[in-house]
C-alpha positions in Angstrom: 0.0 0.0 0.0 0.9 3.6 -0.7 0.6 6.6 1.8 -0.6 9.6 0.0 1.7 12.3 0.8 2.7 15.6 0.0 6.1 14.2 -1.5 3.8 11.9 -3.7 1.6 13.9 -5.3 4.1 16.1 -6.2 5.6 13.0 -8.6 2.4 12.8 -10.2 1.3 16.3 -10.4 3.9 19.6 -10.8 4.1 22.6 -11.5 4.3 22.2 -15.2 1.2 20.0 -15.1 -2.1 19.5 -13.7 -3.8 16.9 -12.4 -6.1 15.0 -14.9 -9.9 13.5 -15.2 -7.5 9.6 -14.4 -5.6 10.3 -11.5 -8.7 12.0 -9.2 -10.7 8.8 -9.9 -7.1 6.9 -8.7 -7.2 8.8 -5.9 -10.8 8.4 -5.2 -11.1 12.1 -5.3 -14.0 13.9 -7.2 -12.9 18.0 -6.9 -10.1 19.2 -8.9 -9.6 22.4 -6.8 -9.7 20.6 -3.5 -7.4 17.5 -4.4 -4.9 17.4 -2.5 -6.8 18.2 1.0 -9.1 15.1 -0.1 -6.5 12.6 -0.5 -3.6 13.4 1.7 -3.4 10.6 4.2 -5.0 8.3 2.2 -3.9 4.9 1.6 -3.8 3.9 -2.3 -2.8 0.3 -3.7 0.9 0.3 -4.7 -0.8 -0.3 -8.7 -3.1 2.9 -8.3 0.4 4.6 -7.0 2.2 3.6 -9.8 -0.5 4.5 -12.2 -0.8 7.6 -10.8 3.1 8.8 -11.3 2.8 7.0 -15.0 -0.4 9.5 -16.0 1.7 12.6 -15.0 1.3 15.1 -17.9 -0.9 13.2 -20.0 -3.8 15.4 -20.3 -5.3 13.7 -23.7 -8.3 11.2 -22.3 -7.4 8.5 -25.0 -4.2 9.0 -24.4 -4.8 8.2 -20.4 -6.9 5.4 -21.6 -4.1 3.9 -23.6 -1.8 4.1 -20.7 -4.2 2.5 -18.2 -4.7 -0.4 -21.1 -1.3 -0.9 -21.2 -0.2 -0.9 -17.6 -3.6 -3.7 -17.1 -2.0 -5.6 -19.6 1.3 -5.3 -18.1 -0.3 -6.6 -14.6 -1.9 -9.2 -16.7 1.3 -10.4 -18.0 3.1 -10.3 -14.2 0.4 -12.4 -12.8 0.1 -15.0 -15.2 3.9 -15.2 -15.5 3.8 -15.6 -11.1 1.4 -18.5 -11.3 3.4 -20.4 -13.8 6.3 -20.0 -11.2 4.1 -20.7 -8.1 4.8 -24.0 -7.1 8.5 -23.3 -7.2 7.5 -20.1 -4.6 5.9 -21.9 -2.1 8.4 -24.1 -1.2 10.9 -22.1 -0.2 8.8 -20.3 2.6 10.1 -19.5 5.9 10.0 -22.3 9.0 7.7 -20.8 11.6 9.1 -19.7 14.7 6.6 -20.0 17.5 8.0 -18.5 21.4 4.9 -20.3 22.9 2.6 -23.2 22.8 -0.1 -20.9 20.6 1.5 -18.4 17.5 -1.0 -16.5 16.4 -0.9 -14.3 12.6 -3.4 -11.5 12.2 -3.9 -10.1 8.8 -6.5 -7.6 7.2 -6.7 -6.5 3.4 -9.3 -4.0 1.6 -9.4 -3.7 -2.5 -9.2 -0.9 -3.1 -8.6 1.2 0.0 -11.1 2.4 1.0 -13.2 -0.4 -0.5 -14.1 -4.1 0.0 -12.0 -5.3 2.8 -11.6 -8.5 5.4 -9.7 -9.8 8.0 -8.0 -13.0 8.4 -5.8 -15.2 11.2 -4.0 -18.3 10.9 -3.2 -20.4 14.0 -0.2 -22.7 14.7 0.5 -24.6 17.4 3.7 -26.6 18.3 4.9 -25.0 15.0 2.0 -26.4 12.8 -0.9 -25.0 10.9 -4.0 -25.7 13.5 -6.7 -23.4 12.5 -7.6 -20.3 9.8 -10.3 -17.8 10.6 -11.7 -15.3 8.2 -14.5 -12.3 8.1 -15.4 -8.9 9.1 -16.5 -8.1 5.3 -17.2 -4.8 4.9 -18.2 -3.5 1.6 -16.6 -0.1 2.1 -13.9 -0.3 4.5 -10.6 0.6 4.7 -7.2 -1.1 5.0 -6.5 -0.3 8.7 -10.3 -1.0 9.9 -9.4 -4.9 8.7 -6.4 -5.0 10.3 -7.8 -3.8 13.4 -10.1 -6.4 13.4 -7.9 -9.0 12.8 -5.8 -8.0 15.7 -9.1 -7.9 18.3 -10.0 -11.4 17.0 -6.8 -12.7 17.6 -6.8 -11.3 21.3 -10.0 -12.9 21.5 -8.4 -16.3 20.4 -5.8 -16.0 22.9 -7.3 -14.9 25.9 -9.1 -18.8 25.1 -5.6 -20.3 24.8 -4.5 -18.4 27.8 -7.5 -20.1 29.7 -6.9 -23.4 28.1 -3.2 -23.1 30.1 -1.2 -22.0 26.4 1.2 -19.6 26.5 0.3 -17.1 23.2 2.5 -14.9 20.9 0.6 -13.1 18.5 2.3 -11.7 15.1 0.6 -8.6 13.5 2.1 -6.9 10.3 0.6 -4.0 11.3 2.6 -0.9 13.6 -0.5 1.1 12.9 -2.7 -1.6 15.1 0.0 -2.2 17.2 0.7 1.0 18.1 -3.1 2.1 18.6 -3.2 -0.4 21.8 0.3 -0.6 22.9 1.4 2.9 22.6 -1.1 5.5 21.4 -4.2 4.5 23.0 -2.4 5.4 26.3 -2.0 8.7 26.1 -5.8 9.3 24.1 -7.4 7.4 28.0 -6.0 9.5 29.6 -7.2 12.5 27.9 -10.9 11.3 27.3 -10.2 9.0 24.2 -9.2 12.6 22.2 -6.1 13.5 20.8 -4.5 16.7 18.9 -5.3 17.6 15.3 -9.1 16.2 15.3 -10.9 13.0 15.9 -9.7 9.2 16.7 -10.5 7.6 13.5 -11.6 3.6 14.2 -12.1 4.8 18.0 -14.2 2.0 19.2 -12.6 -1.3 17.7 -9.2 0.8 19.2 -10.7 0.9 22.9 -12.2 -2.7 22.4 -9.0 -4.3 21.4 -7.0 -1.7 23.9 -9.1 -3.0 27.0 -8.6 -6.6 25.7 -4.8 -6.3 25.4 -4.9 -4.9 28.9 -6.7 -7.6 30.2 -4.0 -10.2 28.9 -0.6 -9.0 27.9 1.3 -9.6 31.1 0.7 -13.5 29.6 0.9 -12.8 25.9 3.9 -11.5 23.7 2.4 -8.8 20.5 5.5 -8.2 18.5 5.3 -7.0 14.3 6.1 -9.3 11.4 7.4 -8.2 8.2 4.1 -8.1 5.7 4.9 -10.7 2.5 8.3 -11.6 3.6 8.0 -15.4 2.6 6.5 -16.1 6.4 3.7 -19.2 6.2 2.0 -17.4 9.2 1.8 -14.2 7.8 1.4 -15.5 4.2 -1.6 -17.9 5.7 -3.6 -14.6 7.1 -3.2 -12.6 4.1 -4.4 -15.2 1.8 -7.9 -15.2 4.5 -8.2 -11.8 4.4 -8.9 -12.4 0.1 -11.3 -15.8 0.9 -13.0 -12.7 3.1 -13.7 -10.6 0.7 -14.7 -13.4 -1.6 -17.1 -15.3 0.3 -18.0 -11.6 1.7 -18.6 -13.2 4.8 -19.3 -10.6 8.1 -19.1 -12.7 11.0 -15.4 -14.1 11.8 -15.7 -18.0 11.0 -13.3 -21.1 10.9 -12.0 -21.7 7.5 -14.4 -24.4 6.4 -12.3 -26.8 4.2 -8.9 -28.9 4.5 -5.9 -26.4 5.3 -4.2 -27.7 2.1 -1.3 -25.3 2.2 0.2 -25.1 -0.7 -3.6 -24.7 -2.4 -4.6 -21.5 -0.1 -1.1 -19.8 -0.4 -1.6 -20.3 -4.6 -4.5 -17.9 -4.1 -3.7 -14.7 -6.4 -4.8 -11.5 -5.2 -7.7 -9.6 -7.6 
């Protein structure tokens, strides 16, 4: 994913040029005059950020079009070109590394952002596979409202392991989450759940998961994993958060068929 910054729109869109009709609907951004405000801190997929520097300058609409055409294509050909390779990229994926009885991966993906989105976990235990979950559809939500829920539903998994006698370690590729309940979240308490510079966007999923945590971490460990690094654990949750979106399910639910590995991490994303 893409934070929209100042420093980004500035390598789409400079002096010399203006921003066209293409890169406000990449942006998700309807007024010309008003662009920048609207987008800034938005979160864009890295092929909307790419397109977005690519259609800098091209003010002709079929023009634009061609480049979008082109650059589909282009994503076409990539993808295709991974599957043929797939099985040889599974294999390779990293041993898990578990600290406890219980490791726990958290995961949540939106397409686009803001847009469909869904949350997934993958449990291991002594090292293997146990259980997937996957849910929390939401047909317009963003990329940090899935990941938040994925982190909340894997506090709600452990405080079960922790009262089943397992010692947890959950893994969460997101600092944003993790730093709403471990670090942020204590300083907005204490001054009435606000905080400088306007409101506390996802406040109540925050103060849900930031009680939770609370409640448990003296017995858990919460420590961030590197998003698509080759990690089965991590790779595993992502690859939920997609089965989410596709079976657009809203409750969080055990992943119904046999964890064939090698099957769910072959799942492209759309």
């Amino acid at each position: 994913m893409q934070k929209v910054t100042e420093n980004f729109l500035d390598l789409g869109v400079d002096e010399e040029s203006e921003i066209n009709e293409s890169q406000l609907i990449l942006l998700d951004v309807k007024e010309k005059n008003n662009y920048k405000e609207s987008s800034l801190g938005k979160d864009i997929s890295d092929s909307r950020a790419e397109l977005f520097v690519l259609l800098k300058g091209v003010d002709e609409k079929e023009i634009q079009e061609k480049v979008i055409a082109n650059y589909k294509a282009l994503q076409k050909f990539r993808k295709e070109e991974s599957k043929a390779v797939e099985v040889q990229k599974v294999a390779p994926v990293k041993t898990v590394v578990t600290k406890g009885d219980v490791t726990i991966y958290c995961d949540g993906g939106c397409t686009p952002n803001p847009g469909k989105a869904g949350s997934g976990v993958a449990v291991y235990r002594a090292g293997e596979v146990s259980e997937l979950w996957y849910g929390l559809y939401e047909s317009m939500g963003t990329n940090n409202t899935a990941e938040l829920g994925a982190l909340y539903q894997s506090l709600l998994i452990a405080q079960k392991e922790l009262e089943a006698g397992n010692s947890v370690d959950v893994k969460c590729d997101s600092m944003y989450s993790i730093n709403c309940i471990k670090v942020w979240a204590i300083s907005w308490e204490k001054k009435a759940w606000t905080k400088k510079g306007g409101e506390i966007k996802n406040l109540e999923i925050i103060k849900e998961s930031y009680y939770l945590y609370n409640k448990i971490k003296n017995n858990i460990t919460l420590t961030h994993v590197k998003a698509h690094a080759g990690l089965e654990g991590n790779e595993l949750a992502d690859r939920m958060t997609m089965y989410a979106i596709e079976k657009k399910d809203e409750e969080f639910v055990q992943y119904e068929k046999k964890i064939d590995i090698d099957e769910i991490l072959s799942m492209s994303h759309g």
